[in-house]
C-alpha positions in Angstrom: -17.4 7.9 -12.0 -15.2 9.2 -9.5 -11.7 9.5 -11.8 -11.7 9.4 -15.3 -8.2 10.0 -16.3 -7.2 6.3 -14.3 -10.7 5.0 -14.8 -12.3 4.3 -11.4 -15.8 3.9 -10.9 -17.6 4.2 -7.6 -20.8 2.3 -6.6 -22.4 2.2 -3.6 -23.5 -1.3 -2.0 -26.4 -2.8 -3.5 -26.9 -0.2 -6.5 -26.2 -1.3 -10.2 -25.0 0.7 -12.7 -23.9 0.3 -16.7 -20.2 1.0 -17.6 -20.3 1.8 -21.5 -17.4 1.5 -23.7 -15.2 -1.5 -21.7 -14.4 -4.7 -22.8 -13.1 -7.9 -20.5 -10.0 -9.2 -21.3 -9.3 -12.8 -20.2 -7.6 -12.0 -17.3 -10.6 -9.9 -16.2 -12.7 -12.7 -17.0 -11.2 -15.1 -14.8 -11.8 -12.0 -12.0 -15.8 -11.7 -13.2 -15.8 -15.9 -12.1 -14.1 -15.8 -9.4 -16.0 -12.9 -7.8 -19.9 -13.8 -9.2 -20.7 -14.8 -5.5 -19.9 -11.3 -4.2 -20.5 -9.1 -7.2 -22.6 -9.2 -10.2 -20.4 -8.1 -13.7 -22.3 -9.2 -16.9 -21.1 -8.4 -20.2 -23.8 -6.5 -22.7 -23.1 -5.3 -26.4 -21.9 -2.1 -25.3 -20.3 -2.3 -22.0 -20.7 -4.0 -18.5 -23.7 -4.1 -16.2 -22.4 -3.8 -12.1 -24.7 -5.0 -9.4 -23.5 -4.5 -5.9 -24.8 -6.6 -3.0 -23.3 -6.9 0.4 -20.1 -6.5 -0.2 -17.4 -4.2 -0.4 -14.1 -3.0 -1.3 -12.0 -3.1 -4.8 -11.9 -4.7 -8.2 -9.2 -4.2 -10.1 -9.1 -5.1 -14.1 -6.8 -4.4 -16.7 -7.7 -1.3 -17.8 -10.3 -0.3 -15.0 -11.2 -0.2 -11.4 -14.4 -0.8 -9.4 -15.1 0.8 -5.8 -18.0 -0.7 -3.8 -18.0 2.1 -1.4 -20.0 1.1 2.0 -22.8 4.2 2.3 -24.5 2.8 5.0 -21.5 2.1 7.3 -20.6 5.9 7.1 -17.9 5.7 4.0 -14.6 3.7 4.2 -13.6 5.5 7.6 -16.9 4.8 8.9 -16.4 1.4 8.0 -12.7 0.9 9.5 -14.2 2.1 13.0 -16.9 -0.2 12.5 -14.3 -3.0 12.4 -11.7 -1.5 15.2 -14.8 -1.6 17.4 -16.1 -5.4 16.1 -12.8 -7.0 15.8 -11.2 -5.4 18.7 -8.0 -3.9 16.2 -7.0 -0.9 17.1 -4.7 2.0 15.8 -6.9 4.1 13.6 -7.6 6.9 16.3 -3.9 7.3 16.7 -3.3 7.1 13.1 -4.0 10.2 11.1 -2.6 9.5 7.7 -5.6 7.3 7.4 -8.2 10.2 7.4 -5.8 12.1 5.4 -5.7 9.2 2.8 -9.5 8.9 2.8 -10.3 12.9 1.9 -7.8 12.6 -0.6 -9.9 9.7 -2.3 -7.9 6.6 -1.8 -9.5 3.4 -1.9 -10.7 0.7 1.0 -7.8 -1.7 0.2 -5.5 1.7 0.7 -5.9 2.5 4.0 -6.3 -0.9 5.4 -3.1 -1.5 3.8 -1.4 1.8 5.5 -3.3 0.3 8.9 -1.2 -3.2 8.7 1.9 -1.3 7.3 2.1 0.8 10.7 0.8 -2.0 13.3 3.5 -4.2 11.5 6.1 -1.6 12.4 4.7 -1.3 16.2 5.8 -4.6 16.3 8.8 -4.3 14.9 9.5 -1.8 17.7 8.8 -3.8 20.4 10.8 -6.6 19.1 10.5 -9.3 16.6 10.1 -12.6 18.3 12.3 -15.6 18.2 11.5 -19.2 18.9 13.0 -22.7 18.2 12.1 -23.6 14.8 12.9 -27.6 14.3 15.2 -28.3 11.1 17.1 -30.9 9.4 20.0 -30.6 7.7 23.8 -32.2 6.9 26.5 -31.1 9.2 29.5 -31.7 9.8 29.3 -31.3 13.4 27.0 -33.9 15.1 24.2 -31.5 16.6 20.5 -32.2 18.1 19.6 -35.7 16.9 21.8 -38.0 14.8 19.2 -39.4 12.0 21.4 -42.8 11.6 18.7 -44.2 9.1 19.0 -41.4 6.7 22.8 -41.3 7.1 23.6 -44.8 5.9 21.3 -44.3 2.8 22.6 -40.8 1.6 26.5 -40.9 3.6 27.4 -44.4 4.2 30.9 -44.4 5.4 31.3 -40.9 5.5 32.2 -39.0 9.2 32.0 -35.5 8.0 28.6 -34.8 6.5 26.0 -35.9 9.3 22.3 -36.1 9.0 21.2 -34.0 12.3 17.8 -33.2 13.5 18.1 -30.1 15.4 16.3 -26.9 17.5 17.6 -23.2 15.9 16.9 -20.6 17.9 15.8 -17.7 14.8 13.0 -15.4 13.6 11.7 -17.4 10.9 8.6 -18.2 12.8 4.7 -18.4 11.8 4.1 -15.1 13.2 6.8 -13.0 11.3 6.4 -15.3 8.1 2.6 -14.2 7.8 3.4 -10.6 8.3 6.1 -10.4 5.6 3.7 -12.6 3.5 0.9 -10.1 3.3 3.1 -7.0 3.4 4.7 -8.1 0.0 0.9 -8.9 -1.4 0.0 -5.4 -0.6 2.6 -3.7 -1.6 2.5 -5.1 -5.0 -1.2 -4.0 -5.2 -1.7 -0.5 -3.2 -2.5 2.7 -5.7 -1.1 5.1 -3.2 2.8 5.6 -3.6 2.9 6.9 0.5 1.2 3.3 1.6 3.4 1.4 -0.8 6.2 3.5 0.6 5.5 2.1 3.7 4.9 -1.8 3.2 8.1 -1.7 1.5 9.9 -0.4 4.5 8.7 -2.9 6.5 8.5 -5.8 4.1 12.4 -5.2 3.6 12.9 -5.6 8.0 10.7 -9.0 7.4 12.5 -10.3 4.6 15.9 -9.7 6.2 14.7 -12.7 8.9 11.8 -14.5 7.2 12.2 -17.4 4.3 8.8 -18.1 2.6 9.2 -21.1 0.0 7.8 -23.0 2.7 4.9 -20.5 4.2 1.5 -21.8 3.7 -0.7 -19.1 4.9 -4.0 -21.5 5.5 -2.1 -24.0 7.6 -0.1 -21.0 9.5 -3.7 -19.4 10.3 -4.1 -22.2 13.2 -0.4 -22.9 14.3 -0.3 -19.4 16.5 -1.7 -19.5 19.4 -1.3 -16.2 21.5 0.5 -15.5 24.5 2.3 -13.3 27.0 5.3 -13.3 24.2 3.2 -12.8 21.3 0.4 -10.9 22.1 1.9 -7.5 20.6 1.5 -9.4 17.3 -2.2 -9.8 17.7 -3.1 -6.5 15.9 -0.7 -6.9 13.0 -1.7 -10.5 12.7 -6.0 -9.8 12.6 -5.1 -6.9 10.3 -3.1 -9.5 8.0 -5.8 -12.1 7.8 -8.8 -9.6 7.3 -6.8 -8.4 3.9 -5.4 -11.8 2.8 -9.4 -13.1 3.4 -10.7 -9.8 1.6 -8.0 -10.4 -1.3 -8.9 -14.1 -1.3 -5.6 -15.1 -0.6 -4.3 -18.6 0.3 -1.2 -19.4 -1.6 1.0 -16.8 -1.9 2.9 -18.3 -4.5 -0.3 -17.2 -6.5 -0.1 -13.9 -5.3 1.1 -11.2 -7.2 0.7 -13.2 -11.3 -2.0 -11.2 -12.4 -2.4 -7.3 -12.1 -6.2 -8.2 -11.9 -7.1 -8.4 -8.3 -10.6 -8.2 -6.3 -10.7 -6.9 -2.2 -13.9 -7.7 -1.0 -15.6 -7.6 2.6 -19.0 -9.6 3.5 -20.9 -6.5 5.2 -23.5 -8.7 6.3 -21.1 -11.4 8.3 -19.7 -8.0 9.4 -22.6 -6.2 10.0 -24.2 -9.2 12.4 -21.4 -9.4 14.6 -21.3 -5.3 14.9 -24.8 -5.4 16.1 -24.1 -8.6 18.9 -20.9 -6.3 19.8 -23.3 -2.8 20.2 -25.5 -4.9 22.4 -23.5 -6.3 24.9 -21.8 -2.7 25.0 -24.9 -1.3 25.9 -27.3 -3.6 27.7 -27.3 -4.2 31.4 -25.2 -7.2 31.9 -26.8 -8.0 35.6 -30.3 -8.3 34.1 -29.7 -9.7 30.9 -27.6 -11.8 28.2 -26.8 -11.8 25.0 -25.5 -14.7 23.3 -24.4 -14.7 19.5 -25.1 -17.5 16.9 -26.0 -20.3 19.4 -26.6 -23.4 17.8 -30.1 -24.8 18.8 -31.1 -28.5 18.2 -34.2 -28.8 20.5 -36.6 -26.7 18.1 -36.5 -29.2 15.0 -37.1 -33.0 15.4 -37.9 -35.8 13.6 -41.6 -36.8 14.2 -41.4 -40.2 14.2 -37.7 -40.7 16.3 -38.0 -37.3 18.4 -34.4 -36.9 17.3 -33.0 -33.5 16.6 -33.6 -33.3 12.7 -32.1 -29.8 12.3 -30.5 -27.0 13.6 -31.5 -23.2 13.7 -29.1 -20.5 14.7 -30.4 -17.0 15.2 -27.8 -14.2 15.0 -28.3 -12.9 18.1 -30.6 -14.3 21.3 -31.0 -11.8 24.3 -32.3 -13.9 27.8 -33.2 -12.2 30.9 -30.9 -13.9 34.2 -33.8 -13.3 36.9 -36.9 -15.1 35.2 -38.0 -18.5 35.3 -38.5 -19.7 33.0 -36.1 -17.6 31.2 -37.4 -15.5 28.8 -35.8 -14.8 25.6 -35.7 -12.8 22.4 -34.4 -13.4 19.1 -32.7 -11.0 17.0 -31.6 -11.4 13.1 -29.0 -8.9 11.4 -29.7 -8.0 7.9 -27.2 -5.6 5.9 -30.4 -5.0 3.3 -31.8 -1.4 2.4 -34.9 -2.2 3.9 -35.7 1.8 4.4 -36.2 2.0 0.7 -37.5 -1.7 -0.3 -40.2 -4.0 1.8 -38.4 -6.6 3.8 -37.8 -10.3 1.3 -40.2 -12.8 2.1 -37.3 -15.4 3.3 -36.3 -12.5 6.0 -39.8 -12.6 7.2 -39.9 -16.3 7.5 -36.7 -16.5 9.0 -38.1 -14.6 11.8 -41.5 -16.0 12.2 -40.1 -19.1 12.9 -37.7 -17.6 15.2 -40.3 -15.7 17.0 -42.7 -18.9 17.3 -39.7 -21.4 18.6 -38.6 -19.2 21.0 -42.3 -18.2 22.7 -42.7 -18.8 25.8 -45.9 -21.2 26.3 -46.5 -20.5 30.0 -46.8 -17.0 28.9 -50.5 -15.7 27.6 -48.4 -13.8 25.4 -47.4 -12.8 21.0 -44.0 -14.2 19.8 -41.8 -11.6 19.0 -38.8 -11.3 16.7 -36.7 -8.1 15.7 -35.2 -7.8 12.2 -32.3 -4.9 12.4 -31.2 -3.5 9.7 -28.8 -0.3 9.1 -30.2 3.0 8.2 -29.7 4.5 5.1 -32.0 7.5 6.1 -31.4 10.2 9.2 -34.8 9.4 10.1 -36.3 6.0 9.9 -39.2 4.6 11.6 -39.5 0.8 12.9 -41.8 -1.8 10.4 -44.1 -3.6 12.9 -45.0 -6.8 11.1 -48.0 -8.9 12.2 -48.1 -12.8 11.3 -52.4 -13.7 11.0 -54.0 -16.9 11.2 -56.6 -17.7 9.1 -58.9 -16.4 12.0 -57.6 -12.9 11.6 -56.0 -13.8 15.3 -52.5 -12.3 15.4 -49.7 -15.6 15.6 -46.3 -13.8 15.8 -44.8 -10.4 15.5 -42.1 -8.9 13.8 -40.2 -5.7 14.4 -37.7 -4.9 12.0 -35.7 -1.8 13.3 -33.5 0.8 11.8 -29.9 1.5 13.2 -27.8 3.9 12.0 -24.3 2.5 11.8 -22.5 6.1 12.0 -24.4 7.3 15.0 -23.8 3.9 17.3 -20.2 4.1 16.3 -20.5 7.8 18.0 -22.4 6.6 21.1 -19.9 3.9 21.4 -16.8 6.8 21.8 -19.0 9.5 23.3 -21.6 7.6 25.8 -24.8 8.9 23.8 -27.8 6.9 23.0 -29.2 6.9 20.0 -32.7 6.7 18.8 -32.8 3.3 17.4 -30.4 1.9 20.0 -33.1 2.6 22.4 -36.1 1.6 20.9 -34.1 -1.8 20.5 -34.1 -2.0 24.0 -37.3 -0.8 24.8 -38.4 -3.3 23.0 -36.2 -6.0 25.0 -36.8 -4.9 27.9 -40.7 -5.7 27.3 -40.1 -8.6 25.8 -38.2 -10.8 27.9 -39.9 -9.3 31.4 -42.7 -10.9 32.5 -43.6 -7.4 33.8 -44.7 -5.7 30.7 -44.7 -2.2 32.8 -41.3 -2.9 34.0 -38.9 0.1 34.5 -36.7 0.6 31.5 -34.0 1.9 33.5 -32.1 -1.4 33.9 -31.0 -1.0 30.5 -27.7 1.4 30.9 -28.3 2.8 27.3 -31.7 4.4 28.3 -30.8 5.3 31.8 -29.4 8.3 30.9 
């Protein structure tokens, strides 16, 4: 329990803990269903048993709130770089009043929410955009396209109300509309009076030039496409969709009915695509690629047609470029606590099969597969996994590998290497060479 007096409880991802003395009310209820994917909440005689998994962020009830604080990630700033360096949204470096925010205790939601509040503003500064927005209206000045069907039906006879189709030049446009969208949801849900401060500022420029009875966020999502004029909207925009996805969000009629809200971020969608980005980074782009949720058809089939049957897709597959055959390695993300528990059966499945599909058969040599996993520990050692035959004759291996999510986000800013960013390559580098006692070198994370 991190405040009493306002009744906020803190949890850290995959822990449980037992609230006593609170009660659901039906509006919380409707929160524990909607949010049993992410977040277990059952009710016992005395009070409420939380079980955190992989994700994070804020649940807010009627009379209580729940933080899911992300540990591993390096706390809620740790976890903001982590998604300026995955995402490609930037602004936190420049912006201060987010590490104030965070050492005065403010929650996830928070400080994303002061985030979007200033990149919205950046764009306001550079200039809000205008486009031709179609519309449809009576006149009584024939303008655009004279709709001559729907004038008989609704003015027969009549010369000064016209039914015109026309193009109005204005900045009631997708891109605007979203932004003024999710700054009203956030203000109406931010603890902090400085953030709310804030989105209010700015919601009040967007509402001044944005009409929203007609704004359907989901459908909006794929009408912008970026370009030279729009690209200063990208940040605002990413930074609008992560919080109306975390917030669940689609209608925004919706938004706002309840005071009962739930902000929640998969860390292990998150966490994959951090380790694909820390990769590439770091690996040796001449010598090698890395390729992220390929779809592969060719490993499953259908015995009797030879058709592809199913599909696999590991999360990550590293190939060398000057081998032939190409040699390959694949690579599965999990955001588990696998420092403190032994690795799930499915997990070890998952990348036995990976590690046989994938082996090279002109190659007198073990299927490999690496399981990576973030640290929660300064110090962790890799699990080597061997997969036995019934001959005792090793089949497939498995390295599952630490990384310490705090320490990559440093040798991303400063140029270091860290431990287990190393041994991750070490390890590629053996395993997709030919050359066992190739130089490591060519990886430009262990050159230095």
């Amino acid at each position: 329990v991190i405040d009493l007096e306002h009744r906020i409880f803190e949890i850290s991802e995959w822990e449980s803990f037992c609230l006593d003395g609170l009660e659901l009310s039906p509006a919380d209820l409707k929160l524990v269903e909607d949010v049993k994917n992410q977040i277990s909440i059952v009710e016992l005689k005395s009070g409420l048993k939380i079980s955190a998994q992989s994700w994070v962020g804020v649940l807010r009830f009627d009379n209580f709130e729940i933080r899911v604080v992300p540990k591993l990630a390096g706390e809620n700033i740790g976890l903001i770089e982590m998604i300026e360096f995955t995402t490609g949204i930037s602004g936190l470096k420049e912006n201060v009043g987010v590490r104030t925010l965070d050492s005065q205790g403010s929650s996830l939601f928070d400080l994303l929410s002061l985030l979007f509040a200033k990149a919205c503003e950046k764009v306001s500064r550079i200039g809000l955009l205008s486009d031709y927005v179609e519309r449809e209206d009576t006149i009584q000045v024939l303008r655009g396209r004279f709709l001559a069907d729907r004038q008989v039906l609704r003015h027969f006879g009549q010369v000064d109300q016209l039914e015109c189709r026309y193009d109005e030049f204005e900045k009631n446009i997708p891109e605007n509309q979203v932004l003024s969208a999710v700054l009203a949801i956030c203000a109406r849900r931010v603890t902090e009076q400085s953030v709310k401060r804030n989105l209010r500022v700015m919601q009040s420029v967007y509402d001044e030039i944005c009409d929203l009875s007609k704004c359907d966020l989901e459908s909006t999502r794929y009408q912008i496409i970026y370009n030279r004029r729009n690209e200063h909207y990208r940040e605002a925009l990413d930074l609008a969709w992560l919080l109306a996805d975390g917030l669940g969000i689609r209608d925004i009629t919706e938004a706002g009915k309840t005071r009962c809200f739930a902000f929640l971020i998969d860390m292990n969608t998150l966490f994959e695509n951090f380790v694909y980005k820390a990769i590439n980074h770091f690996i040796d782009k001449k010598d090698f690629r890395v390729l992220y949720q390929r779809k592969d058809r060719s490993i499953i089939k259908n015995a009797v047609t030879g058709r592809p049957y199913s599909s696999i897709i590991p999360d990550i597959m590293v190939e060398s470029r000057e081998h032939d055959p190409v040699m390959r390695i694949p690579i599965d993300a999990k955001y588990k606590i696998y420092d403190a528990r032994k690795i799930a059966p499915s997990d070890i499945y998952q990348c036995f099969l990976y590690a046989y599909a994938y082996k090279n058969a002109s190659l007198d040599v073990l299927p490999i597969s690496l399981l990576v996993y973030p640290s929660s520990q300064d110090v962790s050692q890799p699990i080597h996994l061997n997969i036995q035959g019934q001959d005792r004759s090793s089949t497939a291996e498995i390295i599952a590998l630490p990384m310490s999510i705090p320490k990559v986000l440093k040798d991303i800013n400063s140029g270091g290497h860290d431990v287990s960013m190393k041994m991750l390559f070490e390890i590629i580098q053996t395993a997709v060479c030919d050359d066992v006692s190739a130089e490591v070198s060519s990886i430009t994370t262990v050159s230095g």
